[in-house]
N, C-alpha and C positions, 0 to 999 in steps of 0.2 A: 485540559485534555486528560482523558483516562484513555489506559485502552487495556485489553485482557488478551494473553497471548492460551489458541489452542490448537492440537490438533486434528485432522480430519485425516483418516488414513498417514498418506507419506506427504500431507499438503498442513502445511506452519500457516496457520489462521491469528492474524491481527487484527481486531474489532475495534477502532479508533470511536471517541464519542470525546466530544465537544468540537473544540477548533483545535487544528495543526496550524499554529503559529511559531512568530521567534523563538517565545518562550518556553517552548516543552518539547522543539523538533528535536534535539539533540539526547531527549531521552526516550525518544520511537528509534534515531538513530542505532544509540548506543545497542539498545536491545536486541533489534533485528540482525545487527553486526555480531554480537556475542552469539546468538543461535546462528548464523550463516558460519562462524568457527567452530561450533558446536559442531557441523555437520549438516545441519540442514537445506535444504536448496529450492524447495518451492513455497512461495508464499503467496498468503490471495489476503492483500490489505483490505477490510471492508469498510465503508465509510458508512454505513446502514443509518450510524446516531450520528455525523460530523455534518454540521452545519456549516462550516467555513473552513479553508485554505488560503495562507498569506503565501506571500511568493517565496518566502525561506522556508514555507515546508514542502510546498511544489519543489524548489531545488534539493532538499532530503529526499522524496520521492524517486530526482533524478541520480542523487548520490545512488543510494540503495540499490535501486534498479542495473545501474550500472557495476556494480563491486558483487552483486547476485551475479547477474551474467559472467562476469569476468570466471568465477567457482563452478561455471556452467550447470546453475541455479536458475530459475524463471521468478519474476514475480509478477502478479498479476491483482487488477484492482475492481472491486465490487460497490453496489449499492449508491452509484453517488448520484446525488439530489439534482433537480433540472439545474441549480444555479452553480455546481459544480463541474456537472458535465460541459455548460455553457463554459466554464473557466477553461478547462481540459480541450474544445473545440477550440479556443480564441486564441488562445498558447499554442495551440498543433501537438499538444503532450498527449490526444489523444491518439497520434500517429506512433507515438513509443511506448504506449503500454496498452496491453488486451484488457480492455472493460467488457466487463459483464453487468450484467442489469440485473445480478442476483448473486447470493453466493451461491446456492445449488448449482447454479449455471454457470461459473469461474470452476465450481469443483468438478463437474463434470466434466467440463472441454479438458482438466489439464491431464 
């Protein structure tokens, strides 16, 4: 997993590309935790290039999410592929975070 962190107005854009797995969630963790101390407080994860999510980076997703809010931050998730959104449907994780079906459309609504 790569990902490139930018921003869009007052909106922290994370661009994930490969897989969020075991292996590398603890350094999307780390980073997004360092900019949410930084100050920052909205973020729109996009998965436009991530082909797969294991269930320990679904639970980073719920870490995050949750330690966002707590700063009374939002974070919000874009782009994911029919077999992600089917993961995100199956789990009911799509009841706790606002997917959009694009980034333009995550950055607009926030």
């Amino acid at each position: 997993m790569n990902f490139e962190v930018t921003t869009q107005g007052d909106v922290t854009v994370v661009e994930v590309t490969g897989q969020l797995i075991v292996g590398n969630r603890q350094e999307l963790k780390d980073d997004v935790l360092k900019l949410l101390e930084d100050g920052h407080r909205k973020f729109l994860i996009d998965f436009k290039d991530t082909a797969y999510i294991d269930s320990s980076g679904l639970g980073v997703l719920v870490s995050l999410s949750k330690k966002i809010r707590e700063k009374g931050g939002e974070m919000r998730l874009s782009n994911l592929n029919e077999d992600l959104r089917t993961l995100f449907e199956l789990t009911k994780l799509d009841t706790l975070f606002l997917i959009a079906d694009s980034r333009d459309e995550a950055l607009t609504d926030f």
